[in-house]
C-alpha positions as a Markdown table, in Angstrom:
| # | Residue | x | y | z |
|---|---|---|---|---|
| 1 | Unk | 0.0 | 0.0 | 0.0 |
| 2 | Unk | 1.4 | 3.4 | -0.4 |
| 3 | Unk | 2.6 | 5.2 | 1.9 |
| 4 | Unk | 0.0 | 8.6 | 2.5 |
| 5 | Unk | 1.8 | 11.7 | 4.1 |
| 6 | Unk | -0.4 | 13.4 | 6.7 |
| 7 | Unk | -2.2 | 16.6 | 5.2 |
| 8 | Unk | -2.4 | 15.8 | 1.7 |
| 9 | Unk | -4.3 | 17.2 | -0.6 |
| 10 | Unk | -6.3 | 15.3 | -3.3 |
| 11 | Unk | -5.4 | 17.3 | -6.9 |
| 12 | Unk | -8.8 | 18.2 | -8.1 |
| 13 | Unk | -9.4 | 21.0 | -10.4 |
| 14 | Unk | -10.8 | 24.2 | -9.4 |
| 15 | Unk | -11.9 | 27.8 | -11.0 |
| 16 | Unk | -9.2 | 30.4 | -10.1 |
| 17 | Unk | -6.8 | 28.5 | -10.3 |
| 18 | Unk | -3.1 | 30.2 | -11.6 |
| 19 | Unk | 0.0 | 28.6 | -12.1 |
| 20 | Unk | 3.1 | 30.3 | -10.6 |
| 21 | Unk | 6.7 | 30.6 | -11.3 |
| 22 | Unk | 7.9 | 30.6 | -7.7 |
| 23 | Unk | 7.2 | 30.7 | -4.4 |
| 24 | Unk | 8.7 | 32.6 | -1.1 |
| 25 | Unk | 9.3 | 30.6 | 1.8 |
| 26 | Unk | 7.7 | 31.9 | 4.9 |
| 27 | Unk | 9.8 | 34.0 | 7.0 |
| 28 | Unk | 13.2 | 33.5 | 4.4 |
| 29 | Unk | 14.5 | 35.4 | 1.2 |
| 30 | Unk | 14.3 | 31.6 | -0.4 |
| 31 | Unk | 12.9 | 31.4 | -3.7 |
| 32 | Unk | 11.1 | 27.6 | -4.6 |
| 33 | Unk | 10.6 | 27.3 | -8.4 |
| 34 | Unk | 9.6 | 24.3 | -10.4 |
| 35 | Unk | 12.3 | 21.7 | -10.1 |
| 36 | Unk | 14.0 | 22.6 | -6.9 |
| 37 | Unk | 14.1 | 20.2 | -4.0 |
| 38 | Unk | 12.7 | 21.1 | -0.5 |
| 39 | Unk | 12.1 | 20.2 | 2.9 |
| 40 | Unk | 8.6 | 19.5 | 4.0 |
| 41 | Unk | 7.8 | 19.6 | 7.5 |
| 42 | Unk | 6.0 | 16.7 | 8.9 |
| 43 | Unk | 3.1 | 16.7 | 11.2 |
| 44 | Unk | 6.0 | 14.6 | 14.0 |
| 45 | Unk | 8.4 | 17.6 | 15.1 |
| 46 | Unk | 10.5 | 14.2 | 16.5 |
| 47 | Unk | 11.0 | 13.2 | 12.7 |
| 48 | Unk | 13.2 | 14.2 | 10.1 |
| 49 | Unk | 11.4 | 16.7 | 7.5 |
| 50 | Unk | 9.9 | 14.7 | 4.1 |
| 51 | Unk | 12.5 | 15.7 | 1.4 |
| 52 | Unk | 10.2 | 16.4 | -2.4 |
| 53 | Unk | 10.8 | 17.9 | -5.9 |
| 54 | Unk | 8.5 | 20.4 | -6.3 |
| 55 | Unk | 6.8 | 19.9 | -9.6 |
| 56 | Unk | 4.0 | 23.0 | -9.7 |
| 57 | Unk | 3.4 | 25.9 | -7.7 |
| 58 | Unk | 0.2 | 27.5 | -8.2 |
| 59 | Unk | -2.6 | 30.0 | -6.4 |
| 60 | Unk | -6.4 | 29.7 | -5.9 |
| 61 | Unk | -8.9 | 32.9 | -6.1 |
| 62 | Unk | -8.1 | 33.6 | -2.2 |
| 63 | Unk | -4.0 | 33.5 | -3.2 |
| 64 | Unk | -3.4 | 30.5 | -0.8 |
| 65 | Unk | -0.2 | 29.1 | -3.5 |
| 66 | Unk | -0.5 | 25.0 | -3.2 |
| 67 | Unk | 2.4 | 22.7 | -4.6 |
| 68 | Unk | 2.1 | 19.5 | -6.8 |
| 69 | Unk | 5.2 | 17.2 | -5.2 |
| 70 | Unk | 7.2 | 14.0 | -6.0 |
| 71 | Unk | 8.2 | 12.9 | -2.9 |
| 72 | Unk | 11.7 | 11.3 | -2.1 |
| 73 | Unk | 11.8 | 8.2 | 0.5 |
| 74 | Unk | 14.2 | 7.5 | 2.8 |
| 75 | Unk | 15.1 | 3.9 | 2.9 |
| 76 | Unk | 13.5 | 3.1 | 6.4 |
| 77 | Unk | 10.4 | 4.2 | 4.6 |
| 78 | Unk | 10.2 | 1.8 | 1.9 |
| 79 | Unk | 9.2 | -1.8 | 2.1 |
| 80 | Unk | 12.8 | -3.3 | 2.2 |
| 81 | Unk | 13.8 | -0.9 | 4.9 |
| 82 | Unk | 17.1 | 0.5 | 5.0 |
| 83 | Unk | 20.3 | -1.9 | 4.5 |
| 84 | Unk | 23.5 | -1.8 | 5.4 |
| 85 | Unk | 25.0 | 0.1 | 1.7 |
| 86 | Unk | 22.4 | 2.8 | 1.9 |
| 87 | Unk | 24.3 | 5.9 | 3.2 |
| 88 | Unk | 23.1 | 8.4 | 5.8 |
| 89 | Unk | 21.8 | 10.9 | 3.0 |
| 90 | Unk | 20.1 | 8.5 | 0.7 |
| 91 | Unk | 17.0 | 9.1 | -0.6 |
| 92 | Unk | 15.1 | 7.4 | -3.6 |
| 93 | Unk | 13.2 | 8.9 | -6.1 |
| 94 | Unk | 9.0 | 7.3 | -5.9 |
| 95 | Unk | 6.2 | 7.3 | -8.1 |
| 96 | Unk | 4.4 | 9.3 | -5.1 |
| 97 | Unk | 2.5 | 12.4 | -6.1 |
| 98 | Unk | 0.9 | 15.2 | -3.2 |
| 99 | Unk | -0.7 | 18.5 | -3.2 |
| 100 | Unk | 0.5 | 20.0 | -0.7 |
| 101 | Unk | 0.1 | 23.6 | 1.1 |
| 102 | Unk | 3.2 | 26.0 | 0.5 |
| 103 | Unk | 2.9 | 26.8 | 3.9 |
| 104 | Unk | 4.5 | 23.3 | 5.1 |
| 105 | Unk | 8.1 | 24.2 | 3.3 |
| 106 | Unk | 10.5 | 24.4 | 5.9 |
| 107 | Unk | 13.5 | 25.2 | 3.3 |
| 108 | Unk | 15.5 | 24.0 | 0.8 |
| 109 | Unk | 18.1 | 21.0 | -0.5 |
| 110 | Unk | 19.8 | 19.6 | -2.7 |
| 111 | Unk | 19.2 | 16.3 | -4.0 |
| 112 | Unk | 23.0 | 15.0 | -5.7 |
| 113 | Unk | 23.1 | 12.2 | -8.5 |
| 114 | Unk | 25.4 | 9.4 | -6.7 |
| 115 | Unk | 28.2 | 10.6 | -8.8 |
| 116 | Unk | 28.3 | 13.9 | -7.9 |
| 117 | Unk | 27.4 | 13.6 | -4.5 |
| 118 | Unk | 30.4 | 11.2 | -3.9 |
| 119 | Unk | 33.1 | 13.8 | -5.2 |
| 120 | Unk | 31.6 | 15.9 | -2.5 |
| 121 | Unk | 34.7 | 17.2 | -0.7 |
| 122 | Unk | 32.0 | 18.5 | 2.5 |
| 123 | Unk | 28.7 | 17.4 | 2.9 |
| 124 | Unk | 25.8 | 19.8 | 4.6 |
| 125 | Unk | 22.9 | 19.6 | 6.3 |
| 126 | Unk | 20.9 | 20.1 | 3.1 |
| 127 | Unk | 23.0 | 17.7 | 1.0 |
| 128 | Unk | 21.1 | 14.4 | -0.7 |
| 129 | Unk | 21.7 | 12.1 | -2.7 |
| 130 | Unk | 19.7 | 9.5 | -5.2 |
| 131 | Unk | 20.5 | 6.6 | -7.2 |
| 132 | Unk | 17.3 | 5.0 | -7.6 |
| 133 | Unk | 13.8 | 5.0 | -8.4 |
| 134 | Unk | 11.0 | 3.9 | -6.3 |
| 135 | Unk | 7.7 | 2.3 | -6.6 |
| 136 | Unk | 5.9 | 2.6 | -3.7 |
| 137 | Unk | 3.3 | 0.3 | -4.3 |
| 138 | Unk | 5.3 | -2.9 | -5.2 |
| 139 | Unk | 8.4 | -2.1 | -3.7 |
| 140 | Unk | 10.2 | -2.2 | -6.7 |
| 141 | Unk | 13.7 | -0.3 | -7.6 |
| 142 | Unk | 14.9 | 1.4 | -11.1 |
| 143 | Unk | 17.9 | -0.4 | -11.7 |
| 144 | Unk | 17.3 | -3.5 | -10.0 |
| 145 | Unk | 21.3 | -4.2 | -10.3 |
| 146 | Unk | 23.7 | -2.3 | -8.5 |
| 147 | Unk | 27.8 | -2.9 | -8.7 |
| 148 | Unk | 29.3 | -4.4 | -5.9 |
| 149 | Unk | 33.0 | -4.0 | -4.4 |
| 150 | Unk | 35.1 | -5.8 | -2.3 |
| 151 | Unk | 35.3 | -9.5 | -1.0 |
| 152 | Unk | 32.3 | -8.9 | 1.1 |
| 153 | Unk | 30.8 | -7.9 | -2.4 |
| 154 | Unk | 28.7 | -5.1 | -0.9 |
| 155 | Unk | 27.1 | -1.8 | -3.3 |
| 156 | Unk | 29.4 | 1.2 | -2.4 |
| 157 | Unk | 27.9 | 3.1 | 0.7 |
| 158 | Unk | 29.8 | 6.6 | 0.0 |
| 159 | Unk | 29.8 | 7.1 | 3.8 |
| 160 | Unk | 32.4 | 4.5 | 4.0 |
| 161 | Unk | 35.9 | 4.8 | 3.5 |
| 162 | Unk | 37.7 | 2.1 | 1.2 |
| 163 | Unk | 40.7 | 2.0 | -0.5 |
| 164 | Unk | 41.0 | 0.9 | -4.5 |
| 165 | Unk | 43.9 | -1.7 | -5.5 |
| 166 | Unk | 46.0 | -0.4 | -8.1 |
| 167 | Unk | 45.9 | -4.0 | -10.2 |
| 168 | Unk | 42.1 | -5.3 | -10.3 |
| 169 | Unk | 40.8 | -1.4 | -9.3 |
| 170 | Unk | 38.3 | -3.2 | -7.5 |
| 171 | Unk | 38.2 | -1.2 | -3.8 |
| 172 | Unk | 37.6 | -2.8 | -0.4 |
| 173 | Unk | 36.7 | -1.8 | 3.1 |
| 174 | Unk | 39.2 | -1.6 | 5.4 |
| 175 | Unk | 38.3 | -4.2 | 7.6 |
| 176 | Unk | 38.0 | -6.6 | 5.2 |
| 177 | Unk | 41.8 | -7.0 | 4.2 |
| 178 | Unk | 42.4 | -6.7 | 7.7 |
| 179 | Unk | 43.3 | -3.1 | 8.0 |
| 180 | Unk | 41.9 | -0.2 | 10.3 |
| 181 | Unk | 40.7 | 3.0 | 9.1 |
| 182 | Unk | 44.1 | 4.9 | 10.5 |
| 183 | Unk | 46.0 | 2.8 | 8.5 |
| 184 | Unk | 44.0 | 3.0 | 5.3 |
| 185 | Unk | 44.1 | 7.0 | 5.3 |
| 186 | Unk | 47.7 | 6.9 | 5.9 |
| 187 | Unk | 48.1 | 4.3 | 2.3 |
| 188 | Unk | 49.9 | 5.7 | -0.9 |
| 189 | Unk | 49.9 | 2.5 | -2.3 |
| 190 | Unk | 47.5 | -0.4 | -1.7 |
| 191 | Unk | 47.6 | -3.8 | -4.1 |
| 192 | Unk | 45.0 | -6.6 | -2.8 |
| 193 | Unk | 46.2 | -10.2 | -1.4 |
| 194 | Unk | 44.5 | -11.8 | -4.5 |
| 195 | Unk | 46.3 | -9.5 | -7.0 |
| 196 | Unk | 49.5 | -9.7 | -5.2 |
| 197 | Unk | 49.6 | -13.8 | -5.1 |
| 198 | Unk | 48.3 | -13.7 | -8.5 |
| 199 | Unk | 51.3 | -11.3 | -9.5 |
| 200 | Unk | 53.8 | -13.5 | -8.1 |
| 201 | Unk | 52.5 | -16.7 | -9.6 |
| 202 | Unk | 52.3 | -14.5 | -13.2 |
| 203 | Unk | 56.4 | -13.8 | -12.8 |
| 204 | Unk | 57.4 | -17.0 | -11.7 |
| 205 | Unk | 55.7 | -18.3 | -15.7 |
| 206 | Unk | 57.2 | -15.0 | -17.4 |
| 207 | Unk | 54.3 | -12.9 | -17.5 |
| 208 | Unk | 52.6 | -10.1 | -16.0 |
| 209 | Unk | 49.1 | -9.4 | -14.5 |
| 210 | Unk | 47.5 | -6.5 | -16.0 |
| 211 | Unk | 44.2 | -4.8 | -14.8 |
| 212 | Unk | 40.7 | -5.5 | -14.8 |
| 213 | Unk | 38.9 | -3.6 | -17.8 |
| 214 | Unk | 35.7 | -1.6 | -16.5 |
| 215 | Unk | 33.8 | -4.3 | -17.9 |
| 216 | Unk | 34.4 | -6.6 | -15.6 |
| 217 | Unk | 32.5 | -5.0 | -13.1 |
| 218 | Unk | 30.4 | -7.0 | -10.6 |
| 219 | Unk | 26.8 | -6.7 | -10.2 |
| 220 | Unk | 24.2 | -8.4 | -7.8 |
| 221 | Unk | 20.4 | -8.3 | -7.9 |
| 222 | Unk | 19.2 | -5.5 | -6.1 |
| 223 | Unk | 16.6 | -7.7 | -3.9 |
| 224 | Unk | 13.0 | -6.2 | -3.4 |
C-alpha cells in the first residue's frame, strides 16, 4: 500500500486556479521554483522533514499558493527498509505524487546524483543524494542491479571509506583485508592479497598481470 503523508491534498481541479513561477518561503528570502528540491515539514516535530521535488506551484482565487510534489523516500520508509550500503543521506526517487500547502516548506536541498554527490569534498545539512527510483506500491527499484565491491561484495555506501587496489581497481573496506581506518588513510599505495599472489604466480611463468577492464564490473540483484 502506499505510503500517505499526513495533510495531503487530493489534486482536483478548481476555478481560479493560476500557475506560478515561484514561491517565497515563509519567513526567508528563499525562492522555490519548479524543479527545486525542498524540505517539507512533517506533522512529527521528533522526525526528520519529508525531502520532495516540487513539480508545480500554483494560487487559488483567495492567493493561498499549493504545490504538486514527487516525494523522495528515505530507505526506512520503503518496504525493504534500509540496508547496510544505503548511506546516511540517501534518498530514492518514488512514483508518489501530493498537493501540498506551500505553507508546510520548511527550506531547501539539494538532491546530488550518486556521482556527484560522492566527489563531495563536505557534505551539509541540506546535501542528498539518489541513485534509484521507487515504486511505492510494489516495492520495486529502477535499476534493479547495482555494482558491488570488495570481498564482502557489498554496493558502495559513499559514507564508507575504502581503498582501490592499483591491479584489479576493484576497492575494499578496510576491515576486510584486515586493516583499520588509520591505516588505510595513511596508504599511498594499496595492491589486494588476491592480486598480489596472482602477481607473483604471473612472474614465476614470465608474465605479468594486467588490470581488470571496467567491464568486468560485478553486479548483484538489487533484492525487493
Amino acid at each position: 500500500m502506499a505510503k500517505t503523508r499526513p495533510g495531503s491534498l487530493a489534486p482536483k481541479s478548481k476555478p481560479g486556479k493560476k500557475d506560478l513561477d515561484s514561491f517565497t518561503i515563509r519567513g526567508t528570502n528563499k525562492v522555490v521554483r519548479v524543479g527545486d528540491c525542498v524540505l517539507m515539514r512533517p506533522p512529527d516535530n521528533g522526525k526528520p522533514p519529508y525531502v520532495a521535488r516540487v513539480e508545480k506551484i500554483e494560487s487559488d482565487s483567495r492567493n493561498n499558493v499549493k504545490v504538486r510534489v514527487r516525494w523522495y523516500y528515505r530507505p526506512e520508509e520503503s518496504l525493504g527498509g534500509r540496508r547496510q550500503f544505503h548511506g546516511a543521506k540517501e534518498l530514492f526517487l518514488s512514483d508518489h505524487y501530493d498537493v501540498q500547502s506551500a505553507q508546510t516548506i520548511e527550506g531547501k536541498c539539494i538532491v546530488h546524483s550518486f556521482k556527484n554527490y560522492s566527489k563531495l569534498e563536505n557534505v551539509g545539512a541540506e546535501d542528498y543524494f539518489c541513485r534509484f527510483e521507487y515504486k511505492a506500491v510494489t516495492g520495486a527499484f529502477t535499476p534493479d542491479r547495482v555494482a558491488v565491491y570488495c570481498k564482502c561484495e557489498m554496493p558502495y555506501n559513499p559514507d564508507d571509506l575504502m581503498v582501490q587496489c592499483e591491479v584489479c581497481k576493484d576497492w575494499y573496506h578496510p576491515a576486510c583485508v584486515d586493516m583499520t581506518i588509520e591505516e588505510a588513510k595513511m596508504l599511498d599505495h594499496f595492491v589486494c592479497f588476491e592480486c598480489t599472489e596472482d602477481d607473483a604466480k604471473r612472474s614465476q611463468n614470465g608474465f605479468h598481470s594486467s588490470p581488470v577492464s571496467d567491464s568486468d564490473e560485478k553486479v548483484i540483484l538489487f533484492l525487493d
